[in-house]
matplotlib code that plots the C-alpha trace (Angstrom):
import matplotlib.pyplot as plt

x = [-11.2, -9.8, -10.8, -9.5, -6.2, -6.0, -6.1, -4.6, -1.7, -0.2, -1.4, 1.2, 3.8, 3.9, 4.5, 6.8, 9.2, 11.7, 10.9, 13.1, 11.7, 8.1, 7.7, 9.1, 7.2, 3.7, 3.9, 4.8, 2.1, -0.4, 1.4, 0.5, -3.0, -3.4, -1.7, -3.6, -6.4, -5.2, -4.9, -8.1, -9.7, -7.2, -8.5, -11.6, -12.0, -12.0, -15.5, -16.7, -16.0, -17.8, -21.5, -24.4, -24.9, -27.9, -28.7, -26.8, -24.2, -20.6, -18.2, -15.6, -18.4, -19.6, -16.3, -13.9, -15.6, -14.2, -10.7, -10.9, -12.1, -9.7, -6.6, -7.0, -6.5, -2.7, -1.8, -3.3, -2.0, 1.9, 1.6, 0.2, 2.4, 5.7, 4.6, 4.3, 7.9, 9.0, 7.1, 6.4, 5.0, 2.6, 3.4, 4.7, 1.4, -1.0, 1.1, 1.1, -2.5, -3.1, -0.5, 2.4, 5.1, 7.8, 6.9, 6.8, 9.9, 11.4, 9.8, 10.6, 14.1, 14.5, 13.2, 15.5, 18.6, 17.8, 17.4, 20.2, 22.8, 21.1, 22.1, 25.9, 25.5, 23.8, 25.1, 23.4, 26.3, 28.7]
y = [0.5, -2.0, -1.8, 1.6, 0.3, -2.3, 1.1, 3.8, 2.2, 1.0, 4.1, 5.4, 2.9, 3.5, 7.2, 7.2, 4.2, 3.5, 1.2, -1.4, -1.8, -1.2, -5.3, -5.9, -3.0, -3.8, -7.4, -6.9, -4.7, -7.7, -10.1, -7.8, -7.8, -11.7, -12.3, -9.5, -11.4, -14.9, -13.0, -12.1, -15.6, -17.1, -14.3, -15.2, -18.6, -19.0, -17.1, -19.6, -22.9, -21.9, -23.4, -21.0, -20.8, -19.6, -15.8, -13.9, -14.7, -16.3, -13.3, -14.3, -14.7, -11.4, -9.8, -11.9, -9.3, -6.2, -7.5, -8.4, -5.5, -3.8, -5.4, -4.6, -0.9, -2.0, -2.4, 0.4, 2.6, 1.5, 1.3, 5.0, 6.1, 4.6, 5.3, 9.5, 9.1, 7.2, 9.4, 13.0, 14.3, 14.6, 13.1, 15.4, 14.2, 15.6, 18.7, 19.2, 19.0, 21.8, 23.9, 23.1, 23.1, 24.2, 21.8, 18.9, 19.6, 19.5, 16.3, 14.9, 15.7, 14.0, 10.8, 11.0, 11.5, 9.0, 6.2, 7.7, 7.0, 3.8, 2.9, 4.1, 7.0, 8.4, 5.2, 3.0, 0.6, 0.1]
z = [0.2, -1.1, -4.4, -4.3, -3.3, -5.9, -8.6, -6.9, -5.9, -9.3, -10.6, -7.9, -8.6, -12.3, -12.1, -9.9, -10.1, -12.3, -15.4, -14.7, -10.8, -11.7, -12.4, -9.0, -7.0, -8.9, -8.1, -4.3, -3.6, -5.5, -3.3, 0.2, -0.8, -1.1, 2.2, 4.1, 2.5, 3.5, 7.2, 7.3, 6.3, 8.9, 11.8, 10.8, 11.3, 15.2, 14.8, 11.6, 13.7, 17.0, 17.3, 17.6, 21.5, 22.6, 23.4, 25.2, 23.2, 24.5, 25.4, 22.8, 20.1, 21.0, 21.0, 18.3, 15.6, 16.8, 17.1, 13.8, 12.5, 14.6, 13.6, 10.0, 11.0, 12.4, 8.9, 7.3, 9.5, 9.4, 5.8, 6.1, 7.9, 6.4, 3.0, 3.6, 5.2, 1.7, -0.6, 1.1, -2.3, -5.2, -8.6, -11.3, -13.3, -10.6, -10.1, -13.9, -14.0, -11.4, -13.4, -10.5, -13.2, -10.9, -8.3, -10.5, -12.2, -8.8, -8.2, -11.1, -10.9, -7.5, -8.9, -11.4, -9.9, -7.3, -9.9, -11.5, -8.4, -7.8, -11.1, -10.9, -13.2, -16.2, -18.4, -16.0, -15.4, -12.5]

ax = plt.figure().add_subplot(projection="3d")
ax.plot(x, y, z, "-o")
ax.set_aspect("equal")
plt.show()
């Protein structure tokens, strides 16, 4: 999945940023993928430095391996969940390729105005 993430999401963040912010978003989402990695090698090392007890295995040996797997859900899901409260909606791209002109003109309309008041106004200054 995470390969997946590491295409689809600029993919995302292309179409539907604004191109002076697509730097900044692009490189932040890079950045969350090497700390969620640096997590995982740091949740993962109380398991690496234990000795190799003999069977049945230690309870926090057997057990250490589903937390872990379990807490990379907690992020996923926030991230989920935050991100169809930010962004409730298809790209105009993929609603132009199913013949959803209407809709993505909508869409695209919304991004544009809100980058537009972000901005200060058509002219893009103050």
């Amino acid at each position: 999945s995470v390969g997946v993430v590491t295409v689809a999401v600029p993919l995302y963040i292309a179409e539907v940023t604004e191109k002076e912010s697509r730097g900044f978003y692009g490189s932040m989402h890079q950045l969350m993928i090497t700390i969620g990695i640096l997590f995982a090698i740091a949740l993962g090392l109380p398991q690496a430095s234990l000795t190799v007890s003999p069977p049945p295995l230690a309870p926090f040996e057997n057990t250490w391996w589903r937390v872990v797997l379990g807490l990379g859900g907690v992020p996923a899901a926030i991230s989920f969940i935050a991100f169809s409260l930010v962004y409730p909606f298809e790209t105009p791209h993929f609603l132009v390729t199913r013949k959803r002109e209407g809709e993505a003109r909508h869409v695209l309309e919304r991004l544009v105005l809100s980058s537009v008041s972000k901005r200060g106004g058509p002219g893009g200054g103050p």
